[in-house]
C-alpha positions in Angstrom: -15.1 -11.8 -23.9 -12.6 -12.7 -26.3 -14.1 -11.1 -28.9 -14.2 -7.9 -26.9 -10.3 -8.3 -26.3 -9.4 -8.8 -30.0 -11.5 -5.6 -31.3 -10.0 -3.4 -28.4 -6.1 -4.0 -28.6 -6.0 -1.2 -31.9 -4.4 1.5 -31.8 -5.6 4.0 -34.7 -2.1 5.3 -35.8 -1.7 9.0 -36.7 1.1 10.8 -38.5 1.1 13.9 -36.5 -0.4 14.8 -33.2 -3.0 16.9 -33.2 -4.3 19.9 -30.7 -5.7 17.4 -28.7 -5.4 13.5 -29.1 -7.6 11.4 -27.3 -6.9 7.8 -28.0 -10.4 5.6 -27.9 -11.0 2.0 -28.2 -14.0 -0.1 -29.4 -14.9 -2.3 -26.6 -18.4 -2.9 -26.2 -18.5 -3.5 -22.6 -17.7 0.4 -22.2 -21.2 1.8 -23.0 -23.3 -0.6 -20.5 -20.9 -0.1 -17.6 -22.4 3.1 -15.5 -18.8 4.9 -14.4 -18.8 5.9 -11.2 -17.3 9.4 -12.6 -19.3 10.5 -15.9 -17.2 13.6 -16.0 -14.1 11.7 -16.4 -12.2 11.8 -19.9 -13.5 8.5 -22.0 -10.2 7.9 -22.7 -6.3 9.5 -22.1 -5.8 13.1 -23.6 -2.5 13.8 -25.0 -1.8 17.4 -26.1 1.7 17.5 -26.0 5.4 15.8 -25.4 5.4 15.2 -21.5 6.4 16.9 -20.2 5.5 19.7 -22.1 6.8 23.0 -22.0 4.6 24.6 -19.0 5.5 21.7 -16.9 9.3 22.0 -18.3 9.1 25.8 -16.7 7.1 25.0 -13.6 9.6 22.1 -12.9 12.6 24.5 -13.2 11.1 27.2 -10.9 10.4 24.5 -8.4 13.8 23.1 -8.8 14.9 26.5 -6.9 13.4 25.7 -4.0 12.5 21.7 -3.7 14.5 18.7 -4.5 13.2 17.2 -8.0 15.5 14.4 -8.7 12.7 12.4 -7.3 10.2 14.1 -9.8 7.5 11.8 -11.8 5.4 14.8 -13.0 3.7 17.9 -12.1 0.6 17.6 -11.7 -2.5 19.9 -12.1 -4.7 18.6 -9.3 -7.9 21.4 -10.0 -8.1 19.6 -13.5 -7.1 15.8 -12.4 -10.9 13.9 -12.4 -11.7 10.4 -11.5 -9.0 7.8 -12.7 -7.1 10.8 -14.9 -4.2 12.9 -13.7 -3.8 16.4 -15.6 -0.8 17.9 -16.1 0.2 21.8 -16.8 0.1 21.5 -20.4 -3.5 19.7 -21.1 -2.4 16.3 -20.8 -4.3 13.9 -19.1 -3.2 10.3 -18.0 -5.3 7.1 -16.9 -3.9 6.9 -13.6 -2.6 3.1 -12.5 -0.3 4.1 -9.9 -2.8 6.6 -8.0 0.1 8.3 -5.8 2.0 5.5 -5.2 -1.3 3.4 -3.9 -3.0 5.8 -2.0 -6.2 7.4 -3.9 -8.8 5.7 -3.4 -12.5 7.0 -5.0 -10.7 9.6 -7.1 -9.4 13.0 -7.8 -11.8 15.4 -6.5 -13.9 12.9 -5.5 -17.7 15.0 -4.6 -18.5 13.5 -1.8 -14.9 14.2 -0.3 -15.2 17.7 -1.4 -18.3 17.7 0.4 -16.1 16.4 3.7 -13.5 18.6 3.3 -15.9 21.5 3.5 -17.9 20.5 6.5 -17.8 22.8 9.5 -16.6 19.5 11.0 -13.6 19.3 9.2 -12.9 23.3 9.2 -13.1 22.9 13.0 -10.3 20.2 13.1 -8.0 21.7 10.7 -7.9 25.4 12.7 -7.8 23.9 16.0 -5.5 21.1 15.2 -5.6 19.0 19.2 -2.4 17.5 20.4 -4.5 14.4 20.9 -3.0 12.4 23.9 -3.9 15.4 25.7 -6.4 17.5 23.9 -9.0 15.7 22.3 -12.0 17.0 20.9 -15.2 16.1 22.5 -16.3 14.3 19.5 -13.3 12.1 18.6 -14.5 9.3 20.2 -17.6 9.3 17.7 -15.3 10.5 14.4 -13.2 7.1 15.4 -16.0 4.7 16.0 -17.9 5.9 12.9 -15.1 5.6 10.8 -11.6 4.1 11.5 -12.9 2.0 13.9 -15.8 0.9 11.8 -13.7 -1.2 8.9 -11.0 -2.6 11.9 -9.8 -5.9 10.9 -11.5 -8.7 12.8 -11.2 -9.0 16.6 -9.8 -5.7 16.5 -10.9 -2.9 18.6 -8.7 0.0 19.8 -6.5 1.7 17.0 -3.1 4.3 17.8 -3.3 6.9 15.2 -0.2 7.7 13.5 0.9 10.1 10.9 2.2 7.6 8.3 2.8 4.4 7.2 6.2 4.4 8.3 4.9 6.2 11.9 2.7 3.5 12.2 5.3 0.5 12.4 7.3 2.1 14.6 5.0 2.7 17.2 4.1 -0.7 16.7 7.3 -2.1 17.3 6.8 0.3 20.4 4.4 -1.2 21.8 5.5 -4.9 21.2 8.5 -4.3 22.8 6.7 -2.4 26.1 4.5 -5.8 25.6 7.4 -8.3 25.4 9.2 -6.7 28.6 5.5 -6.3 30.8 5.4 -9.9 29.9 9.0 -10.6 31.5 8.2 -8.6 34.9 5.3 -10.7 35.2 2.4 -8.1 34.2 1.5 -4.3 33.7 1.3 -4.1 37.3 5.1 -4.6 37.8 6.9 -1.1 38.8 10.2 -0.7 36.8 13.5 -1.5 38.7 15.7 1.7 40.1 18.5 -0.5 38.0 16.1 -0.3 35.1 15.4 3.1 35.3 18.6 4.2 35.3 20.1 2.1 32.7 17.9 3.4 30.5 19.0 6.9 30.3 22.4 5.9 29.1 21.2 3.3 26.7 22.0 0.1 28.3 20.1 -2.8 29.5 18.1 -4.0 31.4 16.7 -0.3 30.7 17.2 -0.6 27.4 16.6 -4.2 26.7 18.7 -6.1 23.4 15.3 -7.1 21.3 14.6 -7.1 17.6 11.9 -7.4 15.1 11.7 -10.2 12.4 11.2 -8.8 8.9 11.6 -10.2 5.6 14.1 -10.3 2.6 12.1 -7.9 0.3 10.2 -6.5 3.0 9.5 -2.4 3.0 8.1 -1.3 6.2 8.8 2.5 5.9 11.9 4.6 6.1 12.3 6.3 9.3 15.0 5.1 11.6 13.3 2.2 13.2 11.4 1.1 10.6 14.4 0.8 8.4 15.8 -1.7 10.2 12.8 -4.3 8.8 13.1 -2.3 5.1 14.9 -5.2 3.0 14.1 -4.0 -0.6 16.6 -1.7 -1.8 20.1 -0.8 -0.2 19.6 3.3 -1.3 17.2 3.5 1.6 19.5 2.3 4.3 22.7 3.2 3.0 24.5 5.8 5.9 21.8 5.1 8.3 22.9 2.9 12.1 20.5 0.0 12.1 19.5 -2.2 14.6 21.0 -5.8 15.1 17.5 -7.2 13.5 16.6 -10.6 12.2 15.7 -11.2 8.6 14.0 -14.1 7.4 13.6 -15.4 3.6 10.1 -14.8 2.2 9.2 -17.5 -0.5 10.2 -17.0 -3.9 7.6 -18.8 -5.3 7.0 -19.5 -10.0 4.7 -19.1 -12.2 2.0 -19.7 -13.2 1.2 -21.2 -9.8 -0.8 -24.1 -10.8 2.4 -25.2 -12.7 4.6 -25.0 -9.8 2.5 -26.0 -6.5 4.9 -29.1 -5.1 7.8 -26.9 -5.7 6.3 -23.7 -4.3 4.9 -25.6 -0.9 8.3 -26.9 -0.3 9.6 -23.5 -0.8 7.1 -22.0 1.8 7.7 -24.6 3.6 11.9 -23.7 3.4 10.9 -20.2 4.7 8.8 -20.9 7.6 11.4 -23.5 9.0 14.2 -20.9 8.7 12.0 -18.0 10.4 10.8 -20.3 13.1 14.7 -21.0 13.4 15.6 -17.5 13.7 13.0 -16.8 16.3 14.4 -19.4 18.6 18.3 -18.9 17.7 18.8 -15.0 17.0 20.5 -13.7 20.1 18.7 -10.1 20.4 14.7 -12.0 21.3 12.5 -11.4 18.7 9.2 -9.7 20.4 7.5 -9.7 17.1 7.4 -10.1 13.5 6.2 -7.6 10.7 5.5 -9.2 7.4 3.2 -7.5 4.3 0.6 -9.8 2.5 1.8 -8.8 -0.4 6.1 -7.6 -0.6 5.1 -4.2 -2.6 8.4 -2.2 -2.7 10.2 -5.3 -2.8 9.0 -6.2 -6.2 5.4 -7.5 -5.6 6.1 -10.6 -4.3 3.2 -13.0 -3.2 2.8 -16.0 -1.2 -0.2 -18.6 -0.1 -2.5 -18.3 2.8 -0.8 -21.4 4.0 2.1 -19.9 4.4 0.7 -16.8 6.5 -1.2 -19.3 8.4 2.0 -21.3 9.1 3.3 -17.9 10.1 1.0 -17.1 12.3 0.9 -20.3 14.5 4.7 -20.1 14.7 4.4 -16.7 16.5 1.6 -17.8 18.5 3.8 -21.1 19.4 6.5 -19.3 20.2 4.9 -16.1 22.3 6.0 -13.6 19.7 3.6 -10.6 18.1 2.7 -11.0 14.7 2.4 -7.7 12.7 0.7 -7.4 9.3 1.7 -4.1 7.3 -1.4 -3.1 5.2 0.0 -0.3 4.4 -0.2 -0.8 0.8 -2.6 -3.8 0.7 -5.3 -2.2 3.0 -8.9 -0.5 2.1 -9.9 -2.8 -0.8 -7.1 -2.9 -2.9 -6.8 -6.8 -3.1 -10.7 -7.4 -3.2 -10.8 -7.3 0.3 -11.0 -4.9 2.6 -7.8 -6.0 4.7 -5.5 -8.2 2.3 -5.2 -10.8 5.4 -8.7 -11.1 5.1 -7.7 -14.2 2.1 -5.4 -16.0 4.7 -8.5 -17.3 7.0 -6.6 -17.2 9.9 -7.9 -18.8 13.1 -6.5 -16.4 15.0 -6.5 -12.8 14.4 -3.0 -10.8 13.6 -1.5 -9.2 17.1 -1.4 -5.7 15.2 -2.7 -4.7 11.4 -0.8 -1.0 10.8 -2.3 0.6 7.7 -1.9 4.2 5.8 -2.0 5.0 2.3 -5.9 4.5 0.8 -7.0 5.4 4.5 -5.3 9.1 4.1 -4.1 8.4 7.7 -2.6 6.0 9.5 -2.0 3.7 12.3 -2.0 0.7 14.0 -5.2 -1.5 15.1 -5.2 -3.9 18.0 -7.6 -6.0 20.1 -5.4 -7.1 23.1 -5.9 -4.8 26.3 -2.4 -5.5 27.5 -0.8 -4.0 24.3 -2.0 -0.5 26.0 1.3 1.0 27.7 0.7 0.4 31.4 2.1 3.7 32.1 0.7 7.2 30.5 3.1 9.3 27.4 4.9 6.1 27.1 3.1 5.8 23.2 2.4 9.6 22.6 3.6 12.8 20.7 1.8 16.3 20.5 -0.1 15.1 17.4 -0.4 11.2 17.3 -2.3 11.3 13.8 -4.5 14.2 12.7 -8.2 14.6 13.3 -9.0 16.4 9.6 -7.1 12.7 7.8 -9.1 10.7 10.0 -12.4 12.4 8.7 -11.3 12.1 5.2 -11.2 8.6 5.7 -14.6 7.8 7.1 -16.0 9.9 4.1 -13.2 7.4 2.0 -15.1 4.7 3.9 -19.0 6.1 3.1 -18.3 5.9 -0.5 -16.5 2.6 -0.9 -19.9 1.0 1.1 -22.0 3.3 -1.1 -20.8 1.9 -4.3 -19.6 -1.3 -3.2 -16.1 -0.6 -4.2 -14.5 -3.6 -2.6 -16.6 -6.0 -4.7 -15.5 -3.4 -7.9 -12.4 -4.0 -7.7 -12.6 -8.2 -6.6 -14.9 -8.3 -10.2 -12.6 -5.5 -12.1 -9.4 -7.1 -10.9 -10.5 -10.5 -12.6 -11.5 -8.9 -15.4 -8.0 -7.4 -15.9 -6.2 -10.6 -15.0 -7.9 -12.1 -17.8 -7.0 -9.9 -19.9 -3.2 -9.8 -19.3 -3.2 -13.5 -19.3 -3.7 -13.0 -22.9 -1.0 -10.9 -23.4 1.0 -12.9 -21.5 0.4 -15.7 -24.0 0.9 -13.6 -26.8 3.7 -11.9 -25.4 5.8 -14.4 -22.9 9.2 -12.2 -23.3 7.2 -9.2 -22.0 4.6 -10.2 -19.8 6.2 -12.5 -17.3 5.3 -14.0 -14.0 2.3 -12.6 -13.9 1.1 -12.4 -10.5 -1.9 -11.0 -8.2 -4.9 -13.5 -9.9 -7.9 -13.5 -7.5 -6.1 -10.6 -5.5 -8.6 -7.5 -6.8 -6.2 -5.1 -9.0 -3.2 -5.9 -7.1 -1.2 -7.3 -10.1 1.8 -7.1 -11.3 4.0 -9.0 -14.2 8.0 -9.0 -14.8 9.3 -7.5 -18.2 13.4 -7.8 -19.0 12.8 -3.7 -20.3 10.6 -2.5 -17.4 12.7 0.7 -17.5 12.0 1.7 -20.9 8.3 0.0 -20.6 7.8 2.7 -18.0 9.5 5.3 -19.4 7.3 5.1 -22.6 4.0 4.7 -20.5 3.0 8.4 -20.4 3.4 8.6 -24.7 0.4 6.3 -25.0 -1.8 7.7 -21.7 -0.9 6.1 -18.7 0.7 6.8 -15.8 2.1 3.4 -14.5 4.9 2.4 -11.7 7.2 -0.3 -10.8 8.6 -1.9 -8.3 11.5 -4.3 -7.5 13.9 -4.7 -9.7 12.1 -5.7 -13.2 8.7 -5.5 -11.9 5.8 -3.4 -13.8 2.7 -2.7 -10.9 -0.4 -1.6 -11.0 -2.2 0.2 -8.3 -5.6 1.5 -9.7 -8.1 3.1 -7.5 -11.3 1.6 -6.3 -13.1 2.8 -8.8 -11.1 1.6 -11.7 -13.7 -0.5 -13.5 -13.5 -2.7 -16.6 -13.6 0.0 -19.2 -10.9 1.4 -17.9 -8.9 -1.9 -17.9 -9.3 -2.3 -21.4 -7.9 1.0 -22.4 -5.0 -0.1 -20.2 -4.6 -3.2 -22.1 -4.7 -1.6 -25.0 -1.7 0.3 -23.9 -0.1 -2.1 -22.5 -0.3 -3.9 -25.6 1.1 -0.8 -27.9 3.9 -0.5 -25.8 5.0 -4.2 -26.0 4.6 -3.8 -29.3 7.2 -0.5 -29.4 9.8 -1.8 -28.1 
């Protein structure tokens, strides 16, 4: 393997660009590897400056009409293909950020063509249901045949949601209709006349004083609940009311980790003692707590299945919900199909929300008494959207047809490997790396991420970051080896550029 790694980390240099330059490598492993997309470029096409001149013009014409300050590229989505995204002007990128995590099996994916096409899915897209109330006759099969089908374990109900950020709040929801059914003494328990009242001017007992437990680092969305457990950045609370909430430190653990293991159990160790502190001590009850398996937003920040397991027997010794966001992690990304899945916990999370690689969204349960004991108490007219939820069982049929999950476990080790040797070779660049045995879910820091990223599209990638000095990578499922070495390669040229 090493030999392969030396002979593919060349770049052939080349004074002046030509129509079309498509930038190849050498590695051997490439021609015995069957891609699960043949039609997909063999390498990154670069045909022009990006952006180039018809994205310049497209980009100023949208500019009219849509806030672009946000704006990573245009993209030209009839001509993206497997791992590549196209833009206007011919360009084509290996794609390693895949919309911000949430492609799974591709850009124009056949068999999802083949979905979206179905008289199944015309049906649900024309006569869109308000769901609580107006399901259709088969949504009871379309869930058990697909969302239902990859729940977490000792799951077995779901709330479909329209987001990730949807999908915490209405799990915070129903832990708080939980905590207070708890407090009356069971779902049977009629609401007090006091309570009743109370509640339409915002005041307790109606409206009781509770809070959620998050994390320093944490991002669980950014609508108005769920921003109150967002701890990344400060530009996505700023001007927003937030709720009295609890936060609680989430280790900050070094690397490499087999350097560092007495100093990074004392550290988990530190955290679980100060949130099992806060549970007992903050004075708005905590009725659950929401933590990520892996702090994505917040930098990519990991820690141990001990600590998780900890975690989860201090909520369980203390009567409070425990909430695991896959939002991010969720549908195979880590090597598993639900990142928990690495904690072997003896007890199943309360709630697992999820979104993303599922193109919908929601949260999945297995207690009965998390139902509301009262009808439209969890509802709105749409409450998730039969068309994404058939998307995602097709999502599902092609990660179990090609074994995607054990793709990425194989191609994410692969990859490690690889940047292990750059990290060696490059310590100043490639630093705390991170995500080993955790599928493609890796990430390193750099001290010039910035201009690391801003560079990335110039040799044919599309990458992302995340924290403050973090470089990420969020492949799809069907990023296999070959494809990591021409990332390495670039990887590699851009170190060496700057």
């Amino acid at each position: 393997m090493a030999a392969v790694f030396r002979s593919s980390f060349k770049l052939r240099a080349s004074a002046r660009l030509p129509a079309v330059r498509t930038l190849t490598t050498t590695s051997q492993l490439r021609a015995a590897e069957k891609p699960f997309f043949p039609n997909e470029p063999s390498a990154p096409q670069l045909s022009t400056a990006i952006p180039g001149p018809k994205n310049q013009a497209a980009t100023a014409e949208l500019k009219e009409a849509f806030d672009v300050r946000n704006l990573n590229m245009l993209c030209d989505y009839s001509n993206s293909i497997g791992n590549y995204i196209a833009d206007l002007d011919g360009n084509k990128l290996l794609d390693v950020y895949a919309q911000i995590a949430s492609i799974p099996v591709g850009y124009n994916n056949a068999h999802l063509q083949k979905v979206a096409a179905s008289p199944e899915m015309v049906a649900a897209l024309i006569n869109r249901p308000a769901l609580g109330n107006f399901p259709s006759a088969d949504w009871a099969r379309i869930l058990k045949t697909g969302i239902l089908k990859v729940a977490p374990k000792g799951m077995n109900q779901v709330f479909t949601a329209m987001a990730g950020s949807d999908a915490n709040e209405i799990a915070y929801k129903a832990a708080f209709m939980y905590y207070r059914q708890q407090q009356r003494g069971g779902p049977e328990k009629e609401f007090s006349e006091e309570e009743l009242q109370s509640t339409m001017v915002n005041k307790a007992p109606g409206s009781p004083d509770l809070s959620i437990m998050s994390f320093k680092g944490g991002f669980h969305g950014r609508l108005f609940g769920s921003l109150s457990t967002t701890r990344s950045k400060p530009i996505h609370k700023l001007d927003i009311p937030a709720f009295d909430w609890p936060q609680a430190p989430f280790p900050s653990l070094k690397y490499p980790l087999e350097e560092h293991v007495q100093e990074n159990a004392l550290e988990e160790q530190r955290c679980l003692q100060e949130a099992e502190r806060l549970i007992k001590e903050w004075h708005n009850p905590v009725a659950a707590v929401i933590v990520e398996p892996i702090q994505s937003e917040g930098g990519d920040n990991h820690a141990s299945p001990a600590f998780f397991q900890g975690l989860r027997e201090i909520t369980k010794r203390n009567n409070v919900l425990f909430i695991v966001d896959e939002v991010q992690t969720g549908v195979g990304a880590t090597g598993k199909f639900w990142a928990h899945d690495h904690w072997n916990l003896e007890t199943p999370p309360d709630m697992v929300t999820f979104s993303k690689k599922a193109q919908t969204a929601g949260y999945y349960f297995g207690n009965p008494a998390l139902l509301p004991n009262k009808p439209y108490r969890q509802f709105n007219t749409w409450m998730g959207d039969p068309a994404r939820a058939l998307i995602f069982r097709g999502i599902i049929e092609e990660i179990e047809r090609l074994s995607l999950v054990e793709n990425t476990a194989a191609t994410g080790d692969y990859l490690y490997a690889g940047l292990e040797r750059l990290a060696q070779q490059y310590p100043e660049h490639v630093q705390n790396l991170r995500g080993k045995n955790q599928g493609t879910f890796i990430a390193w820091d750099t001290p010039k991420r910035d201009e690391m990223l801003a560079k990335a599209k110039s040799v044919g990638i599309n990458i992302g970051g995340s924290g403050a000095s973090a470089i990420r990578l969020r492949p799809m499922l069907i990023f296999q080896k070959h494809h990591a070495d021409l990332l390495l390669e670039r990887v590699e040229k851009l170190i060496k550029d700057l």
